[in-house]
Backbone as CSV, one residue per row, in Angstrom:
resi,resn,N_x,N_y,N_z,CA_x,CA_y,CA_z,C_x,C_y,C_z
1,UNK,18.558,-4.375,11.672,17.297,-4.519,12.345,17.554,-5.008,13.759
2,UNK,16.830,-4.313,14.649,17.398,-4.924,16.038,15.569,-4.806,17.238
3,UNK,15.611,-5.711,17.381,14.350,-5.746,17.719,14.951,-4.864,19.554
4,UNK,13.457,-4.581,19.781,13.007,-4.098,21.244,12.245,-4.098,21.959
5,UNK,11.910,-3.721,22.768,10.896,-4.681,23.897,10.084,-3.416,23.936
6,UNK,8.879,-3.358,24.446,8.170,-2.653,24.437,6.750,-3.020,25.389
7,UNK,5.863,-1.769,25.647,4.758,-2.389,26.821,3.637,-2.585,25.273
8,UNK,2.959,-3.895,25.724,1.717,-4.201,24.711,0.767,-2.914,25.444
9,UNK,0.041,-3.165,24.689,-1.681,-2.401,25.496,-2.170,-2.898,26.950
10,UNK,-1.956,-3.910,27.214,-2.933,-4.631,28.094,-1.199,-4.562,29.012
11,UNK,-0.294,-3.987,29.159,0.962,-4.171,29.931,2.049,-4.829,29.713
12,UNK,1.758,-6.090,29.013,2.839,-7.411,28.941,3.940,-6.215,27.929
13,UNK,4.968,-6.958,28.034,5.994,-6.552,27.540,5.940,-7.937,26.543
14,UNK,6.673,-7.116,24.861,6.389,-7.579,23.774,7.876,-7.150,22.965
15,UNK,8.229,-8.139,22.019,9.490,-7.601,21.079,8.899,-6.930,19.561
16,UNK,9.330,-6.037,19.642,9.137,-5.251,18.590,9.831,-4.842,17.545
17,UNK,9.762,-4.851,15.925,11.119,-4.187,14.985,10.236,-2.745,15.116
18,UNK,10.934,-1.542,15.351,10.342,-0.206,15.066,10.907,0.185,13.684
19,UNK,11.416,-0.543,12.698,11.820,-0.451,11.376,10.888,-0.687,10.834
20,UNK,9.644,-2.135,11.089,9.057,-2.427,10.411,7.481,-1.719,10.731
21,UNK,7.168,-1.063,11.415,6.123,-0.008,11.963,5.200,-0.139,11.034
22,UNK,5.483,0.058,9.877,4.244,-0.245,9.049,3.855,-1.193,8.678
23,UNK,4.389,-2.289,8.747,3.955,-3.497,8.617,3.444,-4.416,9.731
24,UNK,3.447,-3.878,10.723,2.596,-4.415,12.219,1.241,-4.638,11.795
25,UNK,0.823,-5.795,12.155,-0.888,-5.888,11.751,-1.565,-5.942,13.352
26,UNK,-0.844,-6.902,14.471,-1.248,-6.536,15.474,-0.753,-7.461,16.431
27,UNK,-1.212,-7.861,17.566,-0.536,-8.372,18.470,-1.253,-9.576,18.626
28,UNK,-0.584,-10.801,19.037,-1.024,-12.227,19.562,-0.460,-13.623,20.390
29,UNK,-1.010,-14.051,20.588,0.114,-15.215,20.741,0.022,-16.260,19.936
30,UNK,1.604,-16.903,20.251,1.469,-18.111,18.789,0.252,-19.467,19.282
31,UNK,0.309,-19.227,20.330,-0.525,-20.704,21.092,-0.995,-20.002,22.258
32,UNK,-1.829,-20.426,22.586,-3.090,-20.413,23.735,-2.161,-20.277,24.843
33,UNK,-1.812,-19.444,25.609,-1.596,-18.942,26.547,-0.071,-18.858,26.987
34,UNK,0.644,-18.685,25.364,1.795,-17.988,24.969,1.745,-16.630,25.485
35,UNK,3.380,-16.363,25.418,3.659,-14.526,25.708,3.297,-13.993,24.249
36,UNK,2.554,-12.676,24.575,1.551,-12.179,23.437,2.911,-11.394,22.884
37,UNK,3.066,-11.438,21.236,3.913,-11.603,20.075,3.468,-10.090,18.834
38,UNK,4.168,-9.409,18.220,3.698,-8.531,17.747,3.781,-9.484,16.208
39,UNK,2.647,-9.360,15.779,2.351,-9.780,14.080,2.947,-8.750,12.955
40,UNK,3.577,-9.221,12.318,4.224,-8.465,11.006,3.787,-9.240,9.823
41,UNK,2.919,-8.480,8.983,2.964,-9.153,6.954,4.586,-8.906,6.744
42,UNK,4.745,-10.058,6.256,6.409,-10.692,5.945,6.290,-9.642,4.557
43,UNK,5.184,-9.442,3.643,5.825,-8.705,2.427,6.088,-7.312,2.329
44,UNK,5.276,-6.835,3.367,5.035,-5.348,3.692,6.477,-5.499,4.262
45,UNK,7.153,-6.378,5.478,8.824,-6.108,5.940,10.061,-6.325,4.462
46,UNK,9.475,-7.022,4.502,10.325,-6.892,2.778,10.648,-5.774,1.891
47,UNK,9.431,-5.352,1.482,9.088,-3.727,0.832,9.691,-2.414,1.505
48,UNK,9.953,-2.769,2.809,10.365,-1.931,3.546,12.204,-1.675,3.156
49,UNK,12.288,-3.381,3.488,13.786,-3.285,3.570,14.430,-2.725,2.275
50,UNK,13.441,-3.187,1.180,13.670,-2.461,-0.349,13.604,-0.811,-0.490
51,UNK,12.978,-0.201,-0.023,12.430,1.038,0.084,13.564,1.665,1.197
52,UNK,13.621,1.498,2.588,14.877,1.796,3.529,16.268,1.876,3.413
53,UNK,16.345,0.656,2.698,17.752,0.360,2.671,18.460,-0.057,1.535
54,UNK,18.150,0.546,0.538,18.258,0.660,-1.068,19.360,-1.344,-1.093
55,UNK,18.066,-1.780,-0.839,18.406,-3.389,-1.083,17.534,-3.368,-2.736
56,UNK,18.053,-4.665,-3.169,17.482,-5.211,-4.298,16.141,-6.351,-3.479
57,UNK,14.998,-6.574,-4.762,14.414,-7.490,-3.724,14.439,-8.961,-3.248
58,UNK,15.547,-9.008,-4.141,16.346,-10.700,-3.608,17.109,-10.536,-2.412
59,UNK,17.799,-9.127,-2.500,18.504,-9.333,-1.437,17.301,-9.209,0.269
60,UNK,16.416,-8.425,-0.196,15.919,-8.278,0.959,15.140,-9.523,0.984
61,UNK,14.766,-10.001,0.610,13.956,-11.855,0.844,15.356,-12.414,1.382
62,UNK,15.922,-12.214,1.140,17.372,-13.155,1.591,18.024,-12.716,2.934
63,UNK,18.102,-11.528,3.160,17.671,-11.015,4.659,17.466,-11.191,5.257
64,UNK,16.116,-10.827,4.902,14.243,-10.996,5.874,14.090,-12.429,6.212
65,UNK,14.772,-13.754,5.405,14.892,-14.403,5.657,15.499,-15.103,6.666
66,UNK,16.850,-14.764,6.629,18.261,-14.873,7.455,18.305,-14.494,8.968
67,UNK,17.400,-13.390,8.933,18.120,-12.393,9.844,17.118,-11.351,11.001
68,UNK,16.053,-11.798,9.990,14.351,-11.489,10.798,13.463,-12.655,10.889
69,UNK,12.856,-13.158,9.814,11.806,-13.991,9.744,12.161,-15.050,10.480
70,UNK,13.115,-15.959,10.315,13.623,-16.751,11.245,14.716,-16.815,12.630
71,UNK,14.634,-15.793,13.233,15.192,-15.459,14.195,14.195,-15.746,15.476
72,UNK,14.794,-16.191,17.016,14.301,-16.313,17.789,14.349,-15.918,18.837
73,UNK,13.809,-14.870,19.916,14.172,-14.385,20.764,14.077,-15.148,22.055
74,UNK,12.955,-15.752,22.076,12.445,-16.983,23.545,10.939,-16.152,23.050
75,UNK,10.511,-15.693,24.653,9.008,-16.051,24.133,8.766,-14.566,24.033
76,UNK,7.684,-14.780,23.154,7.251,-13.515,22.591,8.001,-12.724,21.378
77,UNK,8.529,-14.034,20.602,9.844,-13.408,19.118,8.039,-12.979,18.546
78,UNK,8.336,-11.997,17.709,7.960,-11.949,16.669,6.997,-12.705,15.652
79,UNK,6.305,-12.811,14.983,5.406,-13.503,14.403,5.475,-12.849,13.093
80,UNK,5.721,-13.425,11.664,5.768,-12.945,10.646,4.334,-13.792,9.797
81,UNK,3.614,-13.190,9.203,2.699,-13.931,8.431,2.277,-13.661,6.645
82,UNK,2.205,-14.444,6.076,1.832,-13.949,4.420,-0.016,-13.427,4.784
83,UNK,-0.086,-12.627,4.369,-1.507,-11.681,4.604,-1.886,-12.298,3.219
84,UNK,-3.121,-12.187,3.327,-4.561,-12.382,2.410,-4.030,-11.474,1.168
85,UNK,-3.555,-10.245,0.982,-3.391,-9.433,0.576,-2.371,-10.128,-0.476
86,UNK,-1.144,-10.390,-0.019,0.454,-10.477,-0.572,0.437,-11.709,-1.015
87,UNK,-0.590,-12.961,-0.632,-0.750,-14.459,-1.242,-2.180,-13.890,-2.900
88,UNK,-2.607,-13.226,-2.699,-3.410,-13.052,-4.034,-3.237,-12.223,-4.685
89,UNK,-2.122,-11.233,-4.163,-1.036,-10.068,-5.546,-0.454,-10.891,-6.163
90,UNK,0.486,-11.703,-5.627,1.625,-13.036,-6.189,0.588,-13.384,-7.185
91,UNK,-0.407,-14.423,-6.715,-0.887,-15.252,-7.447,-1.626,-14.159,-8.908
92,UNK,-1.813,-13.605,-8.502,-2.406,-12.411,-9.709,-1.378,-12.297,-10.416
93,UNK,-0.385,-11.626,-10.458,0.363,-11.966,-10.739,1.555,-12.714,-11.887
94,UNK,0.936,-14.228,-10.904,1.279,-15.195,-12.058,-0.109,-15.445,-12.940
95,UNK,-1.441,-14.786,-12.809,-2.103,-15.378,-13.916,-3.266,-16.601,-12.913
96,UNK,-2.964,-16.701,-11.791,-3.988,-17.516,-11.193,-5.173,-17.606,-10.285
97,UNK,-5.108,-15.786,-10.576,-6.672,-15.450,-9.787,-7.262,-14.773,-10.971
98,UNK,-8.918,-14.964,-11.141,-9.533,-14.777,-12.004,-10.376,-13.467,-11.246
């Protein structure tokens, strides 16, 4: 995975994974008048790396962990987030949404 820079909409230049393309939800900054950051659902990059790169899905949490999710570029890294979506599949899941 190798991130790249890219023009946002509005011009600013932004880091981007073009691996994870489908898992882009959208663009922001982390704080009020931060360099604007492209948003990724962390499970949708996961699924990916499982699906892409014939990983197991430990290995790709262990990864995604390592090597994306916590990686830092300066300003404007990346933003990974658990979506509404991927926190109430889990919990379904285990049995704890009704």
């Amino acid at each position: 995975m190798t991130p790249r820079v890219a023009k946002c909409h509005n011009g600013d230049e932004v880091i981007v994974y073009p691996e994870f393309h489908d898992a882009l939800i959208g663009f922001a900054p982390l704080l009020p008048g931060d360099a604007i950051a492209a948003v990724y659902g962390d499970e949708k990059c996961i699924e990916i790396l499982v699906r892409d790169n014939g990983m197991s899905r430990e290995e790709a949490e262990e990864y995604f962990d390592f090597n994306v999710g916590n990686a830092y570029y300066g300003p404007g890294t990346p933003i990974f987030v658990s979506t509404v979506e991927s926190v109430v599949g889990a919990m379904e899941a285990q049995g704890g949404v009704q």
